[in-house]
N, C-alpha and C positions, 0 to 999 in steps of 0.2 A: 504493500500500500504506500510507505513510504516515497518506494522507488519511483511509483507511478505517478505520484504528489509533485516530485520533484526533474519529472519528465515536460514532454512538451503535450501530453494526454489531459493533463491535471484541468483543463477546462472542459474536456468532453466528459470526464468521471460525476462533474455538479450533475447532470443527465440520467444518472442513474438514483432511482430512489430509494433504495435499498444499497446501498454502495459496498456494505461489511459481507453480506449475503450474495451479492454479486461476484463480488473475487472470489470468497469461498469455495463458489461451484466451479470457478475456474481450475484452481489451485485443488482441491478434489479430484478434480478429472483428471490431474497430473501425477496423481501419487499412485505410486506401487504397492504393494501385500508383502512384505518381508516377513522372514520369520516367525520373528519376536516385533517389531514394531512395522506399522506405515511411513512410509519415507514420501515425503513432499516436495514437488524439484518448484522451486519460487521463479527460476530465470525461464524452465517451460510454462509457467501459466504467467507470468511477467508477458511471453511471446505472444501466447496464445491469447490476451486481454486487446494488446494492440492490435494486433490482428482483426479482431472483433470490432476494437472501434475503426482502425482501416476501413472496415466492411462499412462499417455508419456512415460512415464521413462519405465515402465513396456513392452511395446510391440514399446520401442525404436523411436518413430516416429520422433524423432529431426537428426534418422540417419538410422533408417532402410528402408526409403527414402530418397534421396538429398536431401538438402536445398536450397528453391529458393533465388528472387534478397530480396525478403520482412522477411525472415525468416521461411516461413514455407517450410512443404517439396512441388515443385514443377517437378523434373525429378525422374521416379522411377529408382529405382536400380534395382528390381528385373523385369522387363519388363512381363514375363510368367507368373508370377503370378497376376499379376494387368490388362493383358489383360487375362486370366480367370475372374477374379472378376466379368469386366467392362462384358464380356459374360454371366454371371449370373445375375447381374443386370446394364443394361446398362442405362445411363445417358448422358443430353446433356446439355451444358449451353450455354447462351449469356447474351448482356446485353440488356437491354430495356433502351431504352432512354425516355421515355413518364412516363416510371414508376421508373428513376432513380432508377433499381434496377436488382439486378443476377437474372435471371431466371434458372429454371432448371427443363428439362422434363425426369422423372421419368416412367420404363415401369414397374409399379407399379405389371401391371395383369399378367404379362408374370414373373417377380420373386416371387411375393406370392402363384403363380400356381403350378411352375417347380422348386424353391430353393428347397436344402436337406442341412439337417443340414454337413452332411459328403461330401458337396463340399468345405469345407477346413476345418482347426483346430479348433477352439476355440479363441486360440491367435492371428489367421490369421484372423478369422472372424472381429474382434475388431481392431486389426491394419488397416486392409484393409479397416473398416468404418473409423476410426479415420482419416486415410489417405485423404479420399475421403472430410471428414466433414473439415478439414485444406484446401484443393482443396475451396471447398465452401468460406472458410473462405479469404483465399487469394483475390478470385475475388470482394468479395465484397469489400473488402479492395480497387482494383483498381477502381472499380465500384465509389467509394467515392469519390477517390480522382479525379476521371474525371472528380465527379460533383461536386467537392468541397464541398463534404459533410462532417462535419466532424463525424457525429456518425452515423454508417449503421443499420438499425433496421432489419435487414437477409436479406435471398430470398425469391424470389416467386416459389413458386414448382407447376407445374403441373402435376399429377399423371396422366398415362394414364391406366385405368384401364381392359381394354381389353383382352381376354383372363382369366381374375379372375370368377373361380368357388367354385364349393362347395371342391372341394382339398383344398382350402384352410384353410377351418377349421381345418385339418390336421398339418396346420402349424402355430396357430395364437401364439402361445407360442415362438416360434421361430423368427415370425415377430417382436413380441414386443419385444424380445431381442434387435435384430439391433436399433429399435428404441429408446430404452431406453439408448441406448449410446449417441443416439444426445440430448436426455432428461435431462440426467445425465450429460453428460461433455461437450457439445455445446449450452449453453442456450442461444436464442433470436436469434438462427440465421434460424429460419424460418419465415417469413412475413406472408406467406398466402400458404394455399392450396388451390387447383383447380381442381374436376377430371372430367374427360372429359371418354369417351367410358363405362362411369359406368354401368354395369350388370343392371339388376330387383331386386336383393338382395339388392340393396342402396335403392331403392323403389323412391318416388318422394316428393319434398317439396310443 
């Protein structure tokens, strides 16, 4: 935290509203399983922070959506393109109170089926995740403080995978893109997966 205080980041860090919780999950996703203790590498989640904000800064998200009450972005500006997005992959959240935790159901089979890489840019693709992944970020945040938590371990996703066929091997490169930005620049904020409507291709445990 220091380091990054005294970096040239130290104004993109006020952005975050939970700032101690923020790093944590960085710094978490960096440690290993030792033996006898967890070993924690500070200069890989040092890396992996900047990076993150890189990402920000790059495809604007502290402003090329509003800024909600918590910091991140919460009203879009651009309305037609964010309801495009949510039509190509739509999602829903609530909270659970049983599992003190954001849920969020994913129509998993309906965007790995019918996405195309040419339903938006490149740069839109990754803002409009990043967007959405801050959206996630946000609620858990209130999700927290409902329940007086004070460190949120993510959400709970439920895929629904309905409608996923063999099209999709078509696009499995392009799936793991999307993903790999919540891989890359949102670590630990998924809890658990859950999919439900799964094909024969998942086969059975």
């Amino acid at each position: 935290k220091e380091k990054l205080n005294s970096s040239i980041w130290k104004a993109d860090l006020e952005n975050q509203a939970d700032l101690d919780s923020f790093l944590l999950r960085f710094l978490r996703a960096t440690c290993s399983d030792k033996k006898d203790a967890r070993t924690f590498r500070g200069d890989h989640a040092f890396d992996r922070v900047t990076k993150h904000l890189e990402f920000r800064k790059k495809h604007s998200l502290d402003s090329y959506f509003s800024t909600g009450e918590c910091g991140l972005p919460k009203i879009v500006k651009q309305p037609a393109l964010w309801s495009a997005y949510l039509a190509v992959k739509p999602n829903y959240f609530w909270k659970d109170d049983r599992a003190k935790a954001v849920v969020m159901i994913e129509r998993f089979g309906m965007f790995a089926s019918t996405v195309e890489t040419t339903d938006f840019e490149t740069d839109e693709w990754e803002a409009l995740s990043g967007h959405l992944l801050d959206r996630v970020s946000e609620k858990m945040l209130e999700t927290a403080k409902a329940f007086s938590i004070s460190d949120s371990r993510g959400y709970i996703a439920i895929c629904d995978a309905k409608g996923l066929g063999i099209s999709m091997l078509t696009r499995v490169k392009f799936v793991s893109f999307i993903n790999d930005i919540a891989a890359n620049h949102y670590p630990e904020t998924i809890r658990g997966i859950h999919i439900v409507n799964a094909p024969w291709m998942f086969g059975t445990a």
